[in-house]
GULO-627490 format. One line per 3 residues: number of its first residue (from 1); for each residue x, y, z of N, C-alpha, C, O. Coordinates in steps of 0.05 Angstrom, whole numbers, plus 5000, padded with zeros to 4 digits. Layout:
% residues N
NUM) X:Y:Z:X:Y:Z:X:Y:Z:X:Y:Z  ...;
***
This chain:
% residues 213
1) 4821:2729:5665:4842:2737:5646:4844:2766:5643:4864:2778:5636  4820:2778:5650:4821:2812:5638:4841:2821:5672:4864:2831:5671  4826:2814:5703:4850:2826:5716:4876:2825:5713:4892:2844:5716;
4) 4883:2798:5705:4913:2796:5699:4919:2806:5681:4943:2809:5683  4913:2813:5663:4919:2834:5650:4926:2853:5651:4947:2861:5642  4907:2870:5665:4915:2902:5678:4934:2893:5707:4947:2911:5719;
7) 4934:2867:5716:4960:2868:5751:4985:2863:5741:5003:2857:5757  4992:2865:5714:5019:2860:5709:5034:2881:5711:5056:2880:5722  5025:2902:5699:5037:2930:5695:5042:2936:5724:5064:2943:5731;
10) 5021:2932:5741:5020:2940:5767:5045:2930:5780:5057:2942:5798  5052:2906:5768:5066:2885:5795:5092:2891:5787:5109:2888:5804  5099:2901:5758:5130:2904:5745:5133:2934:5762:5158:2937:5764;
13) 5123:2954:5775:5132:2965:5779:5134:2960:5815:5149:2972:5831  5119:2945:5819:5119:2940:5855:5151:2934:5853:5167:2949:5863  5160:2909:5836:5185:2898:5836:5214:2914:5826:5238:2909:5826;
16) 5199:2934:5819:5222:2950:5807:5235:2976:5833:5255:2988:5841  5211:2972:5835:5212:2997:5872:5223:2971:5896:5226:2982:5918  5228:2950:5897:5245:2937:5909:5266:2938:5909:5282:2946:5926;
19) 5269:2923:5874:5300:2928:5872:5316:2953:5878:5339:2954:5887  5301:2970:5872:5316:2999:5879:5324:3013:5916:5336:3030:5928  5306:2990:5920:5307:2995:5956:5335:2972:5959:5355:2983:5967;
22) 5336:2951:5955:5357:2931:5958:5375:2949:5950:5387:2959:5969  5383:2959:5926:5406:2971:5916:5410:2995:5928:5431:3002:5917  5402:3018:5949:5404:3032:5969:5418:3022:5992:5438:3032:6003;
25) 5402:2999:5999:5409:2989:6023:5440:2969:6024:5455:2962:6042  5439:2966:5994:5468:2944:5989:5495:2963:5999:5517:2951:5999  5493:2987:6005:5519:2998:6011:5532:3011:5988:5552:3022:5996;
28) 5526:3016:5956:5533:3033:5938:5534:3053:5948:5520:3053:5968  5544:3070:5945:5550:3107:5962:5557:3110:5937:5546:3130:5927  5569:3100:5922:5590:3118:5890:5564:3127:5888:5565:3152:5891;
31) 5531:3117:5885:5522:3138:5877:5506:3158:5876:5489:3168:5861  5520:3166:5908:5521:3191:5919:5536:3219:5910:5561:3223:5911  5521:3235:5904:5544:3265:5887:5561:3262:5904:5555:3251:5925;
34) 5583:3271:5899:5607:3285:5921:5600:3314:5938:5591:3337:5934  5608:3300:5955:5609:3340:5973:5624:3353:5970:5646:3348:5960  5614:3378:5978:5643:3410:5967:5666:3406:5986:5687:3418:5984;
37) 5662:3389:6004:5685:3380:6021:5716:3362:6008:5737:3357:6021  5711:3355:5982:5726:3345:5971:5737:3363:5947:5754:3354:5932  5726:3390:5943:5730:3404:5924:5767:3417:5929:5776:3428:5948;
40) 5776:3411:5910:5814:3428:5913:5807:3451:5900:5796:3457:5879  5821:3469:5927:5825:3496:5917:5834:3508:5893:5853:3494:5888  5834:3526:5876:5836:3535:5858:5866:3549:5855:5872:3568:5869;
43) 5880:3540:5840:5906:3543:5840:5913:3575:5835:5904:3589:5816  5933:3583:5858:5937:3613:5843:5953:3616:5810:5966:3601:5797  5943:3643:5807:5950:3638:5774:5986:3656:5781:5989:3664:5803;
46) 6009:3660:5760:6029:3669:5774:6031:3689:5752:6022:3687:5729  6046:3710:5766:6037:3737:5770:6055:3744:5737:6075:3732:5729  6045:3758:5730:6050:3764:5702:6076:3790:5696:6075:3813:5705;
49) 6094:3780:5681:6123:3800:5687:6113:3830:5669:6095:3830:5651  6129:3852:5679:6120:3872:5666:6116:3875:5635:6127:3863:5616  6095:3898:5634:6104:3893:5604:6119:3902:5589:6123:3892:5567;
52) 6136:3934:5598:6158:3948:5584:6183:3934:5610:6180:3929:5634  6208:3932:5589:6230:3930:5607:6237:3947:5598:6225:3958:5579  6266:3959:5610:6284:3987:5614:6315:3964:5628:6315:3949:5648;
55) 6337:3968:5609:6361:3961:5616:6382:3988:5603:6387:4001:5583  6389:3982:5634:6392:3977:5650:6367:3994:5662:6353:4010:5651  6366:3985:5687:6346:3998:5704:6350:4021:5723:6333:4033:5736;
58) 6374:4023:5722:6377:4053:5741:6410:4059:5728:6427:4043:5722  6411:4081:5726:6438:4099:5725:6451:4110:5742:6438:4124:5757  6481:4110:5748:6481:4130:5768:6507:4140:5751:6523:4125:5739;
61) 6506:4165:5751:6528:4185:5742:6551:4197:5756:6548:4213:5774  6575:4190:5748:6596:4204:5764:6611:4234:5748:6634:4242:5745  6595:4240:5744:6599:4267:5721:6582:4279:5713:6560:4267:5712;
64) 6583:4307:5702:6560:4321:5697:6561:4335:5663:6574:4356:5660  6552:4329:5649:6551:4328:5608:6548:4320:5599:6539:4298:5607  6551:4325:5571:6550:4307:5554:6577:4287:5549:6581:4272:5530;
67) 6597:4292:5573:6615:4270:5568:6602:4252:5584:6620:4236:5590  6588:4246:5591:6575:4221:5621:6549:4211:5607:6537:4191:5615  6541:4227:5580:6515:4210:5582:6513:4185:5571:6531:4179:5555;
70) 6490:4165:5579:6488:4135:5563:6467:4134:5555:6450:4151:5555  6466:4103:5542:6440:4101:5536:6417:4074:5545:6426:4051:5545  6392:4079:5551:6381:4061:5558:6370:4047:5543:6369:4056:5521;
73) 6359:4020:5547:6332:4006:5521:6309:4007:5529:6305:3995:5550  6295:4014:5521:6265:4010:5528:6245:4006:5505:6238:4018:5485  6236:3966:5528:6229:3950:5500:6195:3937:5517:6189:3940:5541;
76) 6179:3924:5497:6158:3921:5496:6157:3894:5473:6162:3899:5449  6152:3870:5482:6150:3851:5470:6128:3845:5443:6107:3838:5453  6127:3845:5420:6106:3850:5402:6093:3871:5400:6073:3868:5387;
79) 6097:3890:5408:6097:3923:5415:6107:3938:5391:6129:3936:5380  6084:3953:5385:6089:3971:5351:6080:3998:5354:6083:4013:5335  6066:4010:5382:6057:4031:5375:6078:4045:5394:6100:4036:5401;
82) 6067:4067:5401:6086:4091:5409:6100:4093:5443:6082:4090:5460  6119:4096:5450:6130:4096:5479:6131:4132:5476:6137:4147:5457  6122:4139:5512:6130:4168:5518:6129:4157:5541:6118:4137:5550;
85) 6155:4186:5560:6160:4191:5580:6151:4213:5593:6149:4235:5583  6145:4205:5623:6146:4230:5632:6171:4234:5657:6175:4219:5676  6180:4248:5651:6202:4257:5666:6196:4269:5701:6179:4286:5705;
88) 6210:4260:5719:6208:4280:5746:6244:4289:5753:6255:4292:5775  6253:4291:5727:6283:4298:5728:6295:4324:5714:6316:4330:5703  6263:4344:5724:6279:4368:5717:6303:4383:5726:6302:4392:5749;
91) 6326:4387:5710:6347:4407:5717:6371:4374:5731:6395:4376:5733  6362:4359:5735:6384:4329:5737:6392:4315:5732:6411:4303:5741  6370:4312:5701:6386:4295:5679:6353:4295:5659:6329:4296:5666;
94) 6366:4295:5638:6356:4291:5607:6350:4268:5595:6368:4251:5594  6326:4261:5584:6331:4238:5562:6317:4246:5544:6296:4257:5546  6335:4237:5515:6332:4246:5481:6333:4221:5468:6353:4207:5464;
97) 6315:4218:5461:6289:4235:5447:6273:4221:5461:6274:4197:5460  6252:4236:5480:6229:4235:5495:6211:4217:5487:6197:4209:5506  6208:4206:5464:6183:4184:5460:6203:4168:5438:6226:4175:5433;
100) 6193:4150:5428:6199:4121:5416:6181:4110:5404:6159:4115:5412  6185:4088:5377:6169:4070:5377:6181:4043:5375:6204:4036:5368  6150:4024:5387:6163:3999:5395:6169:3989:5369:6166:4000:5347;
103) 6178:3965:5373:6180:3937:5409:6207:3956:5421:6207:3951:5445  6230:3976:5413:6241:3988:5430:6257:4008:5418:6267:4009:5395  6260:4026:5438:6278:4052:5431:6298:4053:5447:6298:4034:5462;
106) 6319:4071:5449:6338:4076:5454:6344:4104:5468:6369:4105:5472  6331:4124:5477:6339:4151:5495:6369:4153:5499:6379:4132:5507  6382:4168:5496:6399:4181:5512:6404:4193:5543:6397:4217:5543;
109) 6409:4188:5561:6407:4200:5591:6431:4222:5597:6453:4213:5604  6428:4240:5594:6450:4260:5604:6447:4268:5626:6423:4269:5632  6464:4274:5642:6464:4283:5677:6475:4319:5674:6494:4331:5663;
112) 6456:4326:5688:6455:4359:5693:6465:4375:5717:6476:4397:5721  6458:4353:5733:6476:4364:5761:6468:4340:5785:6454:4320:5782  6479:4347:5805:6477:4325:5835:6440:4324:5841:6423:4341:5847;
115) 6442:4299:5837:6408:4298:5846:6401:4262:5844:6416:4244:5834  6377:4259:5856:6356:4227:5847:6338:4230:5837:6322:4239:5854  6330:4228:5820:6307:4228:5812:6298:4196:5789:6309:4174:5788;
118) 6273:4208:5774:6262:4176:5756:6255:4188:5725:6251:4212:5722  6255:4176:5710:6238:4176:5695:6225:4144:5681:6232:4122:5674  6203:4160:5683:6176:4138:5679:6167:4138:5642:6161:4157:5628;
121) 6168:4114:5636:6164:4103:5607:6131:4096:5610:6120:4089:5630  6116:4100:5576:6097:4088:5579:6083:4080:5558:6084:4098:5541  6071:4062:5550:6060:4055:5528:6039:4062:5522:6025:4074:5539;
124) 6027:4056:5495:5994:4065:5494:5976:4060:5513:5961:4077:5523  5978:4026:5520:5962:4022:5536:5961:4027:5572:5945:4015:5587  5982:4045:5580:5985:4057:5605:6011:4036:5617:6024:4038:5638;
127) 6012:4025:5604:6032:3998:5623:6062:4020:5628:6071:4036:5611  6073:4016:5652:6096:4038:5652:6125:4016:5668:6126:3996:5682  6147:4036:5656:6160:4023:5677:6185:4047:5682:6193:4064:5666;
130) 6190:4043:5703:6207:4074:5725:6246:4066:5711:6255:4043:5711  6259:4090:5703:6280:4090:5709:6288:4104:5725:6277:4126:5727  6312:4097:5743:6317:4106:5779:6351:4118:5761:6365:4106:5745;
133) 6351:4146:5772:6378:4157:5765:6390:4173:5789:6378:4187:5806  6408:4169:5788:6427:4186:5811:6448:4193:5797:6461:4178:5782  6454:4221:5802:6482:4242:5791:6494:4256:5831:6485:4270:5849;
136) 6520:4241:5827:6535:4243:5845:6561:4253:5839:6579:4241:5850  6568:4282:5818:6588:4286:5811:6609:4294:5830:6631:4284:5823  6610:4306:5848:6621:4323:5861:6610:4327:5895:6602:4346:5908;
139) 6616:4285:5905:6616:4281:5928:6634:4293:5944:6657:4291:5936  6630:4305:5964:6641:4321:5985:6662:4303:5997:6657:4281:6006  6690:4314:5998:6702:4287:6008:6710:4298:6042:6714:4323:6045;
142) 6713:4280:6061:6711:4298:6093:6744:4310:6092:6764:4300:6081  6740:4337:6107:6765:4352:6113:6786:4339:6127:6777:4330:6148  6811:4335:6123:6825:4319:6145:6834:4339:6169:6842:4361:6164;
145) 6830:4330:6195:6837:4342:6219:6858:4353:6223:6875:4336:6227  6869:4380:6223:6896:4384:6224:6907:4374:6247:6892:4367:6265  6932:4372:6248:6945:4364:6271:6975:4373:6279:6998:4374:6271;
148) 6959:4379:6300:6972:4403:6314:7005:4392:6328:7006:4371:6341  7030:4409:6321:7042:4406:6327:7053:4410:6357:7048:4430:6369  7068:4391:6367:7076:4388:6392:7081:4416:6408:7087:4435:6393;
151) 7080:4421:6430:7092:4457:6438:7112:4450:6449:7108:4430:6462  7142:4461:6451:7166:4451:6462:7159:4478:6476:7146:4499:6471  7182:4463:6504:7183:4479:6522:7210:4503:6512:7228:4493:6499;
154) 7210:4528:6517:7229:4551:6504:7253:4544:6515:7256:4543:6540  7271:4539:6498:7304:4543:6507:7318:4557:6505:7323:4566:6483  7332:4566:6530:7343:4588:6544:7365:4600:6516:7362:4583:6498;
157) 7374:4609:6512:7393:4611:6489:7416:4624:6502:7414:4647:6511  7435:4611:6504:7464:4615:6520:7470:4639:6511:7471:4646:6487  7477:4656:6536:7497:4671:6534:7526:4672:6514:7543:4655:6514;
160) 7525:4698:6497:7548:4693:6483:7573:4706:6498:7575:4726:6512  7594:4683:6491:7621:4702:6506:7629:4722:6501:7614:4724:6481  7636:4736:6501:7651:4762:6488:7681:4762:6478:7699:4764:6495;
163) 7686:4760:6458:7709:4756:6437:7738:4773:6453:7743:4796:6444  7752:4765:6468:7773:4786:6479:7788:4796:6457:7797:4780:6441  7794:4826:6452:7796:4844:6437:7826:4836:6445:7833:4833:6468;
166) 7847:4832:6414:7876:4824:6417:7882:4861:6426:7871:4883:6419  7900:4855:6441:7921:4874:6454:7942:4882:6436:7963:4871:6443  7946:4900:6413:7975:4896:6406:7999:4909:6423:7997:4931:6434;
169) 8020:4892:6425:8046:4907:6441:8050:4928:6418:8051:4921:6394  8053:4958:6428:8069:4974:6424:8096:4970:6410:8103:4947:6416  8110:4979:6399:8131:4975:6387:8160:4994:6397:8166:5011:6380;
172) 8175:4994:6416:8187:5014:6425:8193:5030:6404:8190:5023:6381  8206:5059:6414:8208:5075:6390:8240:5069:6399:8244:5067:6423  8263:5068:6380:8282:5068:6389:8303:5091:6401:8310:5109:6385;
175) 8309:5091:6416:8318:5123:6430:8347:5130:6400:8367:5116:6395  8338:5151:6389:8366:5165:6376:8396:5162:6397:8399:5168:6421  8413:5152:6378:8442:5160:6390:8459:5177:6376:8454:5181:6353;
178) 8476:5186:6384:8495:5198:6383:8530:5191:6371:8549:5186:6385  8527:5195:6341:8551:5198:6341:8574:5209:6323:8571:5217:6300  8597:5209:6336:8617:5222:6326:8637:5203:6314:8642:5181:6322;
181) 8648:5219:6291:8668:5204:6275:8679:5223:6273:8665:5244:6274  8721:5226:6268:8727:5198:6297:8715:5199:6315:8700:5217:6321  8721:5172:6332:8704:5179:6366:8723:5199:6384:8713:5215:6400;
184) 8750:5197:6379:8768:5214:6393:8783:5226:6374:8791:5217:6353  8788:5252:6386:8818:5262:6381:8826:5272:6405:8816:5267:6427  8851:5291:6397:8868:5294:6418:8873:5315:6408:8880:5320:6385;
187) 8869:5341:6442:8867:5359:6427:8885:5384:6450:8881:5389:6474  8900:5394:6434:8925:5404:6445:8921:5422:6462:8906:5439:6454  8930:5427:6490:8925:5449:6506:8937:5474:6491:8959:5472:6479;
190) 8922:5503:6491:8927:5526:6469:8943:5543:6472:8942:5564:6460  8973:5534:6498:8989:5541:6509:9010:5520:6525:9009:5495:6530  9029:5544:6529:9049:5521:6540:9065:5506:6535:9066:5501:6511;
193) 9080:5495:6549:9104:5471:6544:9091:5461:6522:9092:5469:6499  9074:5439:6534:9060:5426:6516:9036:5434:6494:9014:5425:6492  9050:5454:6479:9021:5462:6465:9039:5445:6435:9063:5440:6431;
196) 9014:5441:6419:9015:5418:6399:9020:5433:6382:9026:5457:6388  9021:5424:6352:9034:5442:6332:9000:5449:6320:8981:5434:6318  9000:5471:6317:8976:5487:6298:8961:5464:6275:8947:5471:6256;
199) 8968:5437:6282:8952:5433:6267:8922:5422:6281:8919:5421:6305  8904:5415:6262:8873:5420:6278:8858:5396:6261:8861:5388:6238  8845:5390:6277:8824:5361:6268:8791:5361:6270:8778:5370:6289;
202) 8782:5351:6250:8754:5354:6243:8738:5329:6257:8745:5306:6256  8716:5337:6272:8702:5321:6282:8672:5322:6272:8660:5341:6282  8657:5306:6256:8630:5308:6251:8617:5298:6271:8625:5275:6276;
205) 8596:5307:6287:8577:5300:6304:8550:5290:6283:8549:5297:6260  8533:5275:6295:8506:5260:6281:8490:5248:6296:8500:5240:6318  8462:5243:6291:8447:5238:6307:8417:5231:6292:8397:5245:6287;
208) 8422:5204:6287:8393:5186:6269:8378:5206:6271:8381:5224:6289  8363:5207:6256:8327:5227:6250:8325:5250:6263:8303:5262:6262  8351:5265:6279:8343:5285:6285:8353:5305:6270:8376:5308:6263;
211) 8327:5323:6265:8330:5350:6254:8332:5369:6267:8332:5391:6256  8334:5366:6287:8337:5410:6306:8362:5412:6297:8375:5397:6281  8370:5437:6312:8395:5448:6323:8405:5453:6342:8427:5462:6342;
***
């Protein structure tokens, strides 16, 4: 009675290291760990949007003053402390008033002359974001080609006639005549049979335009 006593303990565990061999050999695998061969890759995380925005994001200027300037926003979501810029737009354009506080301000951008340049916003905590400006007042526009007119060949330029000079006819001069009133008398031989009686007759001689004697 006393060995059986102490072979019981013995024998519950002979039977217990059996069963545990049967249940190995039965084909269970579940309870086997898993291998790293079944492990899924670790999902990428997605990329986180900036943390200052700027709208618009770039300017471009067709003019040079204060008639051209606008204005930008520059904002920061739950954002309370202070925005500053630093500028690389010396002498090309301006922005007023240089710092801000959040979640957003408002600058002015004035254009100074033809150029590209940025300016860069930034918050306390370094986070930045770039405004892109271009001033293009006074694009060069191309020369147009002159164009050259045709060369004509030289034309002779005619001889002028010569105007025949009128001839005037002369005007005859009319020859002076001669005359007497009466045209006749009769005038007595100053002797003789036939001499006439003493009486005597006047004859005027004349002669158009002439003056001698």
């Amino acid at each position: 009675m006393a060995l059986s006593r102490y072979a019981r303990p013995g024998f519950a565990v002979v039977i217990g290291g059996l069963l545990l061999g049967l249940a190995a050999c039965g084909g269970h695998s579940s309870a086997v760990l898993p291998s790293a061969q079944g492990e899924q890759p670790a999902l990428s995380q997605p990329r986180s949007k900036p943390k200052i925005a700027i709208v618009p994001a770039s300017l471009v200027f067709k003019g040079i003053g204060a008639a051209f300037a606008r204005h930008v926003v520059v904002s920061e979501t739950h954002y309370k402390g202070k925005f500053t810029e630093k500028s690389a737009c010396a002498g090309v354009a301006r922005a007023v008033p240089a710092s801000g506080k959040g979640p957003s301000f408002k600058p002015k951008v004035t254009p100074l002359k033809d150029g590209k340049c940025a300016i860069t916003f930034f918050d306390a905590k370094k986070h930045s974001a770039k405004l892109e400006i271009v001033v293009a007042a006074s694009t060069p526009r191309p020369s147009p080609t002159p164009t050259r007119a045709p060369t004509s060949a030289p034309t002779n330029a005619p001889t002028p006639t010569p105007t025949p000079i009128p001839v005037s006819t002369p005007t005859p001069t009319p020859i002076p005549s001669v005359g007497a009133l009466p045209a006749s008398v009769d005038i007595c031989p100053g002797s003789g049979g036939d001499a006439c009686t003493p009486d005597s007759a006047v004859v005027t001689v004349s002669q158009s335009g002439f003056t001698g004697s």
